[in-house]
C-alpha positions as CSV (number, residue, x, y, z in Angstrom):
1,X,0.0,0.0,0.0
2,X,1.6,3.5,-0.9
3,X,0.5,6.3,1.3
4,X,-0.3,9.4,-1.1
5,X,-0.1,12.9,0.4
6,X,-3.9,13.3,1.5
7,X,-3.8,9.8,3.5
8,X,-0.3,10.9,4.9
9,X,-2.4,14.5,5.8
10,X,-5.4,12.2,7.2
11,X,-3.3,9.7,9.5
12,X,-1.3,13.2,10.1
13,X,-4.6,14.9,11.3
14,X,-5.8,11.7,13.2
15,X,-2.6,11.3,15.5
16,X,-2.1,15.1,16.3
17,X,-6.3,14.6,17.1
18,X,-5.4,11.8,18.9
19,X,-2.8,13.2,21.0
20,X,-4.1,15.9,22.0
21,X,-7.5,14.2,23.2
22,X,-5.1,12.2,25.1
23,X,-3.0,14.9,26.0
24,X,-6.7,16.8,27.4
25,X,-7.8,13.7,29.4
26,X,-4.5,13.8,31.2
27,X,-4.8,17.3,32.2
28,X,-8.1,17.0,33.0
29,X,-7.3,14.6,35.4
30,X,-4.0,16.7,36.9
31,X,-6.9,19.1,37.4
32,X,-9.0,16.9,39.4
33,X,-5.8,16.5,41.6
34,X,-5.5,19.6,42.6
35,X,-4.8,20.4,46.5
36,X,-7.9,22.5,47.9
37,X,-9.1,23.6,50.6
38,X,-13.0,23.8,51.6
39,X,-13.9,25.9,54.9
40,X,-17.2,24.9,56.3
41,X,-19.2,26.3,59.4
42,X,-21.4,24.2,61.3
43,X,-24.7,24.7,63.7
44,X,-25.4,21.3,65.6
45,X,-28.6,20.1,65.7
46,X,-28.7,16.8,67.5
47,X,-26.4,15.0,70.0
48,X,-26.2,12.4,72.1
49,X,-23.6,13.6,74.3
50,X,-23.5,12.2,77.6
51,X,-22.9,14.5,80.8
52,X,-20.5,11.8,81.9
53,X,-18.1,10.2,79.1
54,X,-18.2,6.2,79.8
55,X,-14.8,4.3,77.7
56,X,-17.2,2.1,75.3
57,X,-20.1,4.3,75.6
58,X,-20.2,5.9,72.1
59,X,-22.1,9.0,71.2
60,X,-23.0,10.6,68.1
61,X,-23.3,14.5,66.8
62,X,-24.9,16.3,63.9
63,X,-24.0,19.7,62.5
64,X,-25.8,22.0,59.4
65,X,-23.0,23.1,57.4
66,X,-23.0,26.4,55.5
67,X,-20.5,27.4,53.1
68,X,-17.9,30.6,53.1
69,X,-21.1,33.2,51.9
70,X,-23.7,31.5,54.5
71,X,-25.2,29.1,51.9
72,X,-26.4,25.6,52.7
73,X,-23.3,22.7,52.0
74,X,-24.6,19.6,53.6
75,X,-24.1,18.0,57.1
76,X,-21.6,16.8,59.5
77,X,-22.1,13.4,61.2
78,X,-19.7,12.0,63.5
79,X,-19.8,8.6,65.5
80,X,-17.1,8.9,68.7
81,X,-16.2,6.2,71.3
82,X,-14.6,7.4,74.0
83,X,-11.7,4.6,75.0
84,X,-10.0,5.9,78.1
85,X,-12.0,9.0,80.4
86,X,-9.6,10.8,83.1
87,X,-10.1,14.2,84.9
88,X,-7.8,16.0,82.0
89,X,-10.1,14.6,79.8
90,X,-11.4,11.7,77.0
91,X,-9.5,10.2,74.6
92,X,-11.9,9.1,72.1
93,X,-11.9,7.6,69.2
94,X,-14.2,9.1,65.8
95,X,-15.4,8.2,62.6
96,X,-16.8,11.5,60.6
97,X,-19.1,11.2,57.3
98,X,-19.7,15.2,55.4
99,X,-22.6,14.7,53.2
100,X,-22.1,17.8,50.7
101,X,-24.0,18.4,47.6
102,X,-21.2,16.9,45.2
103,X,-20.3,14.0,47.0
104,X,-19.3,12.5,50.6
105,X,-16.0,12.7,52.4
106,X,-15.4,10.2,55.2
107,X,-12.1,10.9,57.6
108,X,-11.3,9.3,60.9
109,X,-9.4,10.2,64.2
110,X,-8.1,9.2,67.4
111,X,-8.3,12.4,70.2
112,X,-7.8,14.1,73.3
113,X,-11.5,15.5,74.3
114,X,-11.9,17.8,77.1
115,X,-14.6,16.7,79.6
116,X,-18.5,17.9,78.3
117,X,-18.4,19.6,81.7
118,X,-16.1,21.8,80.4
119,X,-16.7,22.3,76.5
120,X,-20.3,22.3,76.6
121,X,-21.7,25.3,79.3
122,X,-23.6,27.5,77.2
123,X,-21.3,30.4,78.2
124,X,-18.0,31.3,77.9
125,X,-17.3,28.1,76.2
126,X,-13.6,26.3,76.1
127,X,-12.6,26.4,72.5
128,X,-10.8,23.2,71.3
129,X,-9.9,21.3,68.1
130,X,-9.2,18.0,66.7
131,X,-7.9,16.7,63.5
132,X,-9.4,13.7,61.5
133,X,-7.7,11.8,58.7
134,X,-9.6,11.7,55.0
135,X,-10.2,8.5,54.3
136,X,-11.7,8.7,51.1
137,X,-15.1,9.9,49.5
138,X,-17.3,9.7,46.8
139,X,-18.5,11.6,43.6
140,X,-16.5,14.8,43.1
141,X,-14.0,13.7,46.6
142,X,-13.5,10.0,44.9
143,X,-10.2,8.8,46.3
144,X,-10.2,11.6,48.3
145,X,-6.9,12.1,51.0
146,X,-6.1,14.5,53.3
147,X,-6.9,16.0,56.4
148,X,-10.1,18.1,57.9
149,X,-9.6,20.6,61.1
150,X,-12.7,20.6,63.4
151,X,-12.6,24.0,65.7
152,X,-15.0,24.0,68.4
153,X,-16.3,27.7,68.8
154,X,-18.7,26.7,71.4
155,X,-21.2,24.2,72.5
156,X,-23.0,24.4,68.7
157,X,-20.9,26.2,66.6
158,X,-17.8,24.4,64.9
159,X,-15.5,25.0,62.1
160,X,-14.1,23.0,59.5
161,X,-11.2,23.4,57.7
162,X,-11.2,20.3,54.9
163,X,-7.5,19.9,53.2
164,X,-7.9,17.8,50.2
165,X,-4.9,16.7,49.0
166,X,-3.3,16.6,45.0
């Protein structure tokens, strides 16, 4: 078979096309790699906190998140077990699910928790944090990594920083 100019131009045409389709799909997916960086505030709305922390008891707490311009972004759902309880404190251990509109993130943690006696009075609240794991998600988070920030403004209000690794 002889290749003539215009086939020559045509396979030309079809592996420059090829390429860069190729060349798009892998930048599209560098893209979705990006690091970034979500900050979410929260307003709990149910708990089952105990006034005394019992190792193996387990407890549960829900937050409405709002994005950075007040707008509804999903919920906050964590499952915590505390595993040791001294007078400095809990350590406890937490699995967290964020149910946004373009997918879920689930992250984990072991903590330090101060005592509810002193992180959940209604005034002058003790402000603390903890830091959970990413340990994947789904939709737009798929494969997700990284870490998310929980600051504890007061007895409902929290903060969440959400580092999503490249």
């Amino acid at each position: 078979m002889t290749i003539d100019r215009r086939n020559a131009l045509r396979l030309t045409s079809l592996a420059a096309a090829g390429a860069g389709i190729t060349t798009g799909l892998a930048g599209a997916a560098r893209a979705d790699r990006r690091a970034r960086q979500l900050v979410l505030s929260g307003k709990r709305t149910a708990t089952d906190i105990p006034d005394v922390l019992v190792p193996g008891t387990p407890y549960f707490v829900h937050y409405e998140l709002r994005d950075a311009d007040g707008n509804p972004a999903g919920t906050e759902s964590a499952q915590c077990t505390p595993v040791t309880v001294g007078l400095d404190g809990a350590f406890v251990v937490a699995s967290l699910v964020l149910l946004l509109g373009n997918g879920m993130i689930t992250a984990s943690t072991a903590y330090r928790r101060p005592l509810p006696s002193l992180t959940e009075v209604a005034v002058n609240p003790r402000r603390w944090s903890h830091l959970f794991a990413v340990t994947g998600g789904t939709a737009d988070y798929l494969g997700a990594s990284g870490s998310i920030t929980i600051d504890h403004l007061s007895r409902e209000d929290d903060v969440l920083t959400v580092d999503l690794a490249g």
